[in-house]
C-alpha positions as CSV (number, residue, x, y, z in Angstrom):
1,X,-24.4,-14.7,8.4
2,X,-24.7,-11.9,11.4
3,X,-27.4,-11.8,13.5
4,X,-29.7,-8.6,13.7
5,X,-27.5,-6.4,16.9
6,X,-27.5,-3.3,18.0
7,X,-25.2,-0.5,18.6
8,X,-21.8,0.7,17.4
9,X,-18.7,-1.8,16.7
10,X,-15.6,-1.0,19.8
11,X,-11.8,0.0,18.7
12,X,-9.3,-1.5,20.6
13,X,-11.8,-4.1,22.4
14,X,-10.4,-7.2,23.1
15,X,-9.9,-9.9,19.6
16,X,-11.9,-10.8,17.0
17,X,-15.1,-11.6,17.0
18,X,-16.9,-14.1,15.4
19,X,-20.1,-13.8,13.5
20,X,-23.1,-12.2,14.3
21,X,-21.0,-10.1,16.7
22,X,-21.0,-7.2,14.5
23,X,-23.4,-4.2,15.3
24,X,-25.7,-2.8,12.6
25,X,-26.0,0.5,13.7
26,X,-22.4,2.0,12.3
27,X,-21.0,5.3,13.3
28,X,-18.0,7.0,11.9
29,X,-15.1,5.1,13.2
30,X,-11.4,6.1,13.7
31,X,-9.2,4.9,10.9
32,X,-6.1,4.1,12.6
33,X,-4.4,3.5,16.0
34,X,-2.1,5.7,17.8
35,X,-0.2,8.5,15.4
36,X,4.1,7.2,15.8
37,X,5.5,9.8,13.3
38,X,5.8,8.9,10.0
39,X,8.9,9.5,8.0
40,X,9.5,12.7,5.2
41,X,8.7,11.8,1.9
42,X,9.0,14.6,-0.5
43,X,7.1,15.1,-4.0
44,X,6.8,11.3,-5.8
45,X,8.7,12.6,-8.5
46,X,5.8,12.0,-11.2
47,X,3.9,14.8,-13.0
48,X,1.8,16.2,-10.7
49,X,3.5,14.9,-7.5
50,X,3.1,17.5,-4.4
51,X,6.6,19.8,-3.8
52,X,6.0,20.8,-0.6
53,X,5.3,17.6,1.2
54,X,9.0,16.8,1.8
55,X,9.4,18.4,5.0
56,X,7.2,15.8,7.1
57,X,5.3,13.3,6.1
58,X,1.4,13.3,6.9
59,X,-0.6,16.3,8.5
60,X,1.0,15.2,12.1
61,X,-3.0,15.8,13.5
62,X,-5.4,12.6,14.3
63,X,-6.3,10.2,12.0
64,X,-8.8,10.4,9.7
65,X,-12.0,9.0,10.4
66,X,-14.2,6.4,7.5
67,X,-18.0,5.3,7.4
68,X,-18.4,2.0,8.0
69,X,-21.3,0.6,6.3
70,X,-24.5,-1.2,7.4
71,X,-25.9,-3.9,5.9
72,X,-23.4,-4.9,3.2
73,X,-24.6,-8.1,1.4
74,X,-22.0,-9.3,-1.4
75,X,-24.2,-12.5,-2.6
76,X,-22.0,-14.3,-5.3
77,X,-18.7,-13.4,-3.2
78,X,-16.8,-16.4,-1.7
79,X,-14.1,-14.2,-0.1
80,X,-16.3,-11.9,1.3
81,X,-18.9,-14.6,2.6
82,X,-16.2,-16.2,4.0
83,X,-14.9,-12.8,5.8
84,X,-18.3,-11.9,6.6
85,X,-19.1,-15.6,8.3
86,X,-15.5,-15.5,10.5
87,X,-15.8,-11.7,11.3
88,X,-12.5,-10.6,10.0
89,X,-10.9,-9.3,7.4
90,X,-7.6,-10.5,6.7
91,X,-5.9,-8.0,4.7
92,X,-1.5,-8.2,3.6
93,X,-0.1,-5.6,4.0
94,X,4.0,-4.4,4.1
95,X,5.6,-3.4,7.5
96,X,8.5,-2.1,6.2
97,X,8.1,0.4,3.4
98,X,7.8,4.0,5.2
99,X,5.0,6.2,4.5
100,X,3.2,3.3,2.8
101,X,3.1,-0.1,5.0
102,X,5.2,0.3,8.4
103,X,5.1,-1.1,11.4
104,X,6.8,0.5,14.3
105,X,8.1,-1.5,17.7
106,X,5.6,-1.7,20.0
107,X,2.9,-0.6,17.4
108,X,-0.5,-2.5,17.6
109,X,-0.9,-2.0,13.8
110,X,0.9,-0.6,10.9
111,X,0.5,2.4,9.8
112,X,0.7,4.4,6.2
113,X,-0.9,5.3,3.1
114,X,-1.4,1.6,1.9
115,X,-3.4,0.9,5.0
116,X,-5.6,3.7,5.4
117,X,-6.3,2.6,1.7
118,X,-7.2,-0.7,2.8
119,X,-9.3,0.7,6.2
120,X,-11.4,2.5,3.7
121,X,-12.2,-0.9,1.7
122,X,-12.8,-2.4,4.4
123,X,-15.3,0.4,5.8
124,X,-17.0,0.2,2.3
125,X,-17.2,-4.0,2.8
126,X,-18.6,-3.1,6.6
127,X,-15.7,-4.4,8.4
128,X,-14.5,-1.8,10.8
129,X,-10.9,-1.0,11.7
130,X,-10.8,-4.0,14.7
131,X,-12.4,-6.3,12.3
132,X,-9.0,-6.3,10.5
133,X,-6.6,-8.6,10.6
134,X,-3.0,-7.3,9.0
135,X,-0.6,-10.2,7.6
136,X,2.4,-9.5,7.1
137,X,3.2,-10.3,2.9
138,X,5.9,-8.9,1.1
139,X,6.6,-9.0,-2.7
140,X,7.4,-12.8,-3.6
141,X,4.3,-14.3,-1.3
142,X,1.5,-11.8,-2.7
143,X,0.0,-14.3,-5.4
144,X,0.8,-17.4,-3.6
145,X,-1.2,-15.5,-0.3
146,X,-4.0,-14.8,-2.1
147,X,-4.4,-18.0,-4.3
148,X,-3.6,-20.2,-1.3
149,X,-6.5,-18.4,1.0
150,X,-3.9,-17.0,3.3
151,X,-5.2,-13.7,2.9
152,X,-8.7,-11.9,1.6
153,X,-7.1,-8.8,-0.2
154,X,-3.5,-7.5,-0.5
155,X,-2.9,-3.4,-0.5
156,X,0.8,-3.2,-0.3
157,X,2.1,-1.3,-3.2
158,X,0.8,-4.2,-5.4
159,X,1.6,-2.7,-9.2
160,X,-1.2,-4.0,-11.2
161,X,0.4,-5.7,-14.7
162,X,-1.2,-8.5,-17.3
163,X,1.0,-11.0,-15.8
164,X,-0.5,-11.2,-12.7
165,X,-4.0,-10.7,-13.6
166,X,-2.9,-14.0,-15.0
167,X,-3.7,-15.5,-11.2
168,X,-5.4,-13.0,-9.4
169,X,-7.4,-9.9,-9.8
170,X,-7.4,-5.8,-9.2
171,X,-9.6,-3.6,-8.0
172,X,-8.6,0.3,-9.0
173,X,-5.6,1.7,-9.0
174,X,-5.6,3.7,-6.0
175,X,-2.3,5.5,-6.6
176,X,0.1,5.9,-9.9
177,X,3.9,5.9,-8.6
178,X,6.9,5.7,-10.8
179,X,10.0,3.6,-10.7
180,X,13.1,5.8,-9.5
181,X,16.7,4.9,-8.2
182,X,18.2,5.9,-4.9
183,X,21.7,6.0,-4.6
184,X,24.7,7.8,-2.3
185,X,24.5,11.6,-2.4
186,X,27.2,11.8,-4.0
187,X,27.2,9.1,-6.7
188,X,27.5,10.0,-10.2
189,X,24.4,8.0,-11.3
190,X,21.3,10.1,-12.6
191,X,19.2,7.7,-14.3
192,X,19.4,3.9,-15.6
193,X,21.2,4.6,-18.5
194,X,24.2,5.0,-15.5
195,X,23.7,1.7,-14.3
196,X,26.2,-0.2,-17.3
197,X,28.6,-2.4,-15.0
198,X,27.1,-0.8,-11.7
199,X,25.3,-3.1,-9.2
200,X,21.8,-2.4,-8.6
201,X,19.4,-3.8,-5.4
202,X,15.5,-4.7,-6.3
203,X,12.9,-6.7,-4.0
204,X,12.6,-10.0,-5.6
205,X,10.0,-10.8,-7.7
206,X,9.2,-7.3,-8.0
207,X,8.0,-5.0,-11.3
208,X,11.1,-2.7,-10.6
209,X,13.3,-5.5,-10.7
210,X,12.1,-7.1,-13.7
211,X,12.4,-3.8,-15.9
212,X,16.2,-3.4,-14.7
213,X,16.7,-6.9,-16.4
214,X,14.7,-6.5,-19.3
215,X,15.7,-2.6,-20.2
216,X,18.9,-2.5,-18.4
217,X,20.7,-6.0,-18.9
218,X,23.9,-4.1,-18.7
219,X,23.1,-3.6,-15.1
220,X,24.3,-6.0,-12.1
221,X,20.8,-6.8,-10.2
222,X,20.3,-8.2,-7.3
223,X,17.1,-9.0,-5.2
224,X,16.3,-9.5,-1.7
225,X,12.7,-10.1,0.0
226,X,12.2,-6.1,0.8
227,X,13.1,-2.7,-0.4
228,X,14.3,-2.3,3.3
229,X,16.8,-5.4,2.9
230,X,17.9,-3.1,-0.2
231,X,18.7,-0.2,1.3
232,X,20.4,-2.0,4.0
233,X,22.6,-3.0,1.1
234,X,23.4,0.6,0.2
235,X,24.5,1.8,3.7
236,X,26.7,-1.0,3.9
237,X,28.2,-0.2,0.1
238,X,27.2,-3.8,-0.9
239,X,25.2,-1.8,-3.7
240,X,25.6,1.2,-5.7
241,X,21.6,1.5,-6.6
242,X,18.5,0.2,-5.1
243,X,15.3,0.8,-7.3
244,X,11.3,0.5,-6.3
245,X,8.8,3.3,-6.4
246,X,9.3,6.7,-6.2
247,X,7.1,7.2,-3.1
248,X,8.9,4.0,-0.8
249,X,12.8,5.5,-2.0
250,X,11.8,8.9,-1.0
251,X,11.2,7.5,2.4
252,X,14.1,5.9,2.6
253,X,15.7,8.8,1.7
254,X,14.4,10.8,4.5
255,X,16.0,8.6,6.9
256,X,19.5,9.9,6.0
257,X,19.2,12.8,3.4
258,X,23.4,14.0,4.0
259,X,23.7,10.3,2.7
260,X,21.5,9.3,0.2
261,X,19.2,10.8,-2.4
262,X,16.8,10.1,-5.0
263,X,17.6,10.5,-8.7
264,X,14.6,12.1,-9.5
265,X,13.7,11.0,-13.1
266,X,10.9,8.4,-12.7
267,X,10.9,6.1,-15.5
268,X,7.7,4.0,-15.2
269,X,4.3,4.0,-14.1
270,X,3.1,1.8,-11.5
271,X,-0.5,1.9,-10.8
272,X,-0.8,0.0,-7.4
273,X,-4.2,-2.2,-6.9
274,X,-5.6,-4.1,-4.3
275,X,-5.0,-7.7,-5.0
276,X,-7.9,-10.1,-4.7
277,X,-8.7,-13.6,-5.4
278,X,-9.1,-14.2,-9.4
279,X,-12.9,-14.9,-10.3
280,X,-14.2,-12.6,-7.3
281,X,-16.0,-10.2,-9.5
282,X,-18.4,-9.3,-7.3
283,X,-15.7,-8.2,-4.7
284,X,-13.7,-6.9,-7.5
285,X,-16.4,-4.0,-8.7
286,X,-17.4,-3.2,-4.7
287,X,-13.7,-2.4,-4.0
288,X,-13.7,-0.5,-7.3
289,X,-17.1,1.5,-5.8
290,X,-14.9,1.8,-3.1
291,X,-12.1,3.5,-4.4
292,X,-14.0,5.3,-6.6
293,X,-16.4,6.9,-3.5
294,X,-13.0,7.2,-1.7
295,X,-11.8,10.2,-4.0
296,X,-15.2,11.7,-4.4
297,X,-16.0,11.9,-0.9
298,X,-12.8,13.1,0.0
299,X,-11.5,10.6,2.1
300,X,-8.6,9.3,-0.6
301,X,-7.3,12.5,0.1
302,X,-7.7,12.2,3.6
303,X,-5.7,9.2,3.9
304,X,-2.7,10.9,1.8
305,X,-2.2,14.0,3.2
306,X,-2.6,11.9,6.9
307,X,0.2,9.9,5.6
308,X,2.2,11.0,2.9
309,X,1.4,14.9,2.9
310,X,0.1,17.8,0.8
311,X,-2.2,16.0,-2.3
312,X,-2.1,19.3,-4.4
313,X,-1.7,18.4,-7.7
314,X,-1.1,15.0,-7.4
315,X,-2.4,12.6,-9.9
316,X,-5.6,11.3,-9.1
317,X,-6.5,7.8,-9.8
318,X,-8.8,6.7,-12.5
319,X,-10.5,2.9,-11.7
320,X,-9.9,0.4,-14.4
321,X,-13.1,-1.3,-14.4
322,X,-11.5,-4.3,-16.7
């Protein structure tokens, strides 16, 4: 456990540090490195979705800023004992999902919606922003990471489903996206009933790809380790279709909108959760609190409009305290 210390916890100071090293005394702390720019994404496409955010993503101004609190104690936590004796937080997270989980060249961290989501949590555990440590995980390695100890917590557009609170657990949702297709501007698909014979690009292992073969067998899928891998594939007409959530297609979108567009007609909801390790109840219910405080106190709606843009009218998220 930490030591009794004074004064406020550094940004940017050099490492990790171990425990005890952690000052009691918090103070509001910034949120997130250096501000690179995030890509457009227009409205999410689900009722309630903002329809002016398209025209630049985020609020282009200084990121928001998140208590970090004193004097957590999470008795009956293994994870967050654990976290709390090493110092760190380790936390996967995507890099390559715009708006969401990025990570630009040369960038110390990444930057987007998921992980001022997860900067919050942390804040409400008492680790501050330096006390972070982001692992990469993408789709596939989410269960494995968390079962195996790899990680403490995943926030990386993580749909919560009964299959996988089979072999780990959720805290919230924190955001409700829908499942949406991108394709070339001037294809003639407009929704999945388009997509008999037509060859369709999902992230392997993924809740997008596993509806497309259970709803749409008449569909050609195939999977690669990222939504970015996927729309690779469509530039390079190796696909006619890539599908994932609204929100990460819109930003894909953005990147070439003479090119490529997004259907529009969201057919799923995908409430995204932070992944933690099954059993942790105790960690499960503060990162609920967490979430919960987060859109009371205003700063869930902080983080979106620093990342994403305008949060008029868009769904807010209701905990599932299962």
């Amino acid at each position: 456990m930490r030591g009794p210390e004074t004064g406020s916890a550094e940004i940017g100071s050099a490492g990790m540090r171990g425990a005890g090293a952690r000052g009691a005394a918090r103070r509001r702390l910034c949120a997130a490195a250096a501000v690179l720019g995030l890509l457009a994404l227009t409205g999410c496409g689900q009722e309630g979705t903002p329809e002016g955010a398209g025209d630049g993503a985020g609020d282009g101004g200084e990121a928001p800023e998140y208590e970090v609190a004193d004097g957590v104690e999470l008795s009956g936590s293994p994870t967050w004992e654990a976290a709390d004796e090493a110092g760190r937080l380790r936390i996967g997270v995507k890099f390559e999902e715009p708006g969401l989980g990025s990570m630009s060249t040369g960038a110390e961290a990444p930057e987007g919606f998921d992980i001022e989501i997860a900067k919050i949590a942390a804040g409400r555990l008492g680790f501050a922003p330096d006390e972070i440590e982001w692992i990469e995980t993408v789709t596939p390695n989410r269960e494995t990471f968390l079962q195996s100890g790899n990680v403490d917590l995943v926030v990386g557009t993580y749909t919560i489903t009964d299959e996988r609170r089979e072999v780990v657990d959720f805290a919230g949702p924190y955001y409700v996206a829908g499942q949406d297709l991108l394709v070339a501007a001037d294809s003639d698909i407009r929704g999945p009933e388009d997509l008999t014979g037509r060859t369709v690009c999902a992230t392997d292992g993924s809740t997008p790809g596993q509806r497309i073969a259970a709803e749409h067998p008449e569909a050609e899928l195939v999977a690669y380790d990222s939504a970015a891998l996927c729309y690779e594939q469509l530039q390079a007409g190796a696909v006619e279709a890539v599908t994932t959530d609204d929100a990460m297609l819109r930003g894909f979108a953005a990147m070439d909108p003479e090119s490529f567009a997004v259907v529009g007609r969201p057919f799923s909801e995908e409430p995204y959760g932070i992944g933690l390790p099954k059993g942790d109840d105790v960690l499960r219910e503060a990162l609920n609190d967490a979430i919960e405080s987060a859109v009371d106190e205003g700063d869930w709606e902080a983080a979106f409009a620093h990342t994403l843009g305008d949060s008029s009218g868009v769904r807010t998220p209701v905990v599932d305290r299962y």
